[in-house]
N, C-alpha and C positions, 0 to 999 in steps of 0.2 A: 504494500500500500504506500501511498505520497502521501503527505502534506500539501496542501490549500489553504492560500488565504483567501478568505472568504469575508467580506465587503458587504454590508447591507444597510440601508437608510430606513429610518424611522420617526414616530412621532412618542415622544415619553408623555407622561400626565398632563406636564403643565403646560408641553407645546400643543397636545391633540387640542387642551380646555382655550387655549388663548387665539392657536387659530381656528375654531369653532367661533369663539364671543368677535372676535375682528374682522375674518375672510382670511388670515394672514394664510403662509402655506410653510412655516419655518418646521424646522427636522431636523434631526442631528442622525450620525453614520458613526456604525462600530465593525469590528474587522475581529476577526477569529480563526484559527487552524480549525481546518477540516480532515482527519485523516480519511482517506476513500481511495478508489482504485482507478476512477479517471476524474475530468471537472466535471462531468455528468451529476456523475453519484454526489460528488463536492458541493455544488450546486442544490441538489436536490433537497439533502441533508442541514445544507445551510439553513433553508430554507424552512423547515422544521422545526430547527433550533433557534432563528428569528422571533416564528411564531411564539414558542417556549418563553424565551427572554422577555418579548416586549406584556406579554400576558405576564408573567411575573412582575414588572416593571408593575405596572396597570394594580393588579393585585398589593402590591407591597403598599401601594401609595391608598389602600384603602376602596378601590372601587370594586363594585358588586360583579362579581360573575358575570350576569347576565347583560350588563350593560359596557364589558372591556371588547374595544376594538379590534375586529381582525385583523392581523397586520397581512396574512397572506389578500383578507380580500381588498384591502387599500391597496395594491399593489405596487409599496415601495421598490425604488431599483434594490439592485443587488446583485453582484458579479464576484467571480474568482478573478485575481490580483498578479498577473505572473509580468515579468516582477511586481514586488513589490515597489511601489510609489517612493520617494526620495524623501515624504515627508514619514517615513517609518523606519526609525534608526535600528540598529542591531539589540541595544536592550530592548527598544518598544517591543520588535517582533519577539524577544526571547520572554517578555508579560503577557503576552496574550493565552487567554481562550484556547486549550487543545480539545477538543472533540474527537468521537470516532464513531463513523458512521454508523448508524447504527443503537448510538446510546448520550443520551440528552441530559449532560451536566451542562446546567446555565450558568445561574449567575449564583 
């Protein structure tokens, strides 16, 4: 199996609540290892674990179940990163998120 880094943008509590009361459309982006066997699977998985994240996000800050955002149905971007970007130094990438495909430790 590879490593993937794995890229995806989102909306946390206070951005979904602020651009909802405005029109605003503000987001922030997190990046994570994916171990998997091509960027398919990387992707896919990402993808997964997105959902996981941003619903725990959503949950920790106190909101109900039944009213937290799907992040797959927003459909924020989200790509695998080869290279990585120039704005992701050697320690940052050695902080990040390892995943494996397959099994969903978030945050």
């Amino acid at each position: 199996m590879k490593r993937f880094l794995y890229r995806f943008g989102f909306e946390g509590p206070v951005e979904w609540e602020e651009n909802q009361r405005h029109g605003w459309d503000g987001e922030s982006s997190d990046a994570f290892w994916v171990i998997a066997d091509n960027q398919e699977e990387a992707l896919a998985w990402g993808r997964e674990v997105s959902e996981a994240m941003v619903h725990e996000f959503f949950k920790r800050s106190g909101w109900e179940e039944k009213v937290i955002p799907s992040w797959k149905e927003a459909g924020y971007a989200n790509w695998v990163e080869d290279p990585p970007s120039p704005e992701f130094t050697n320690d940052l990438l050695a902080s990040l998120l390892v995943v494996e495909k397959g099994k969903c430790r978030t945050i």
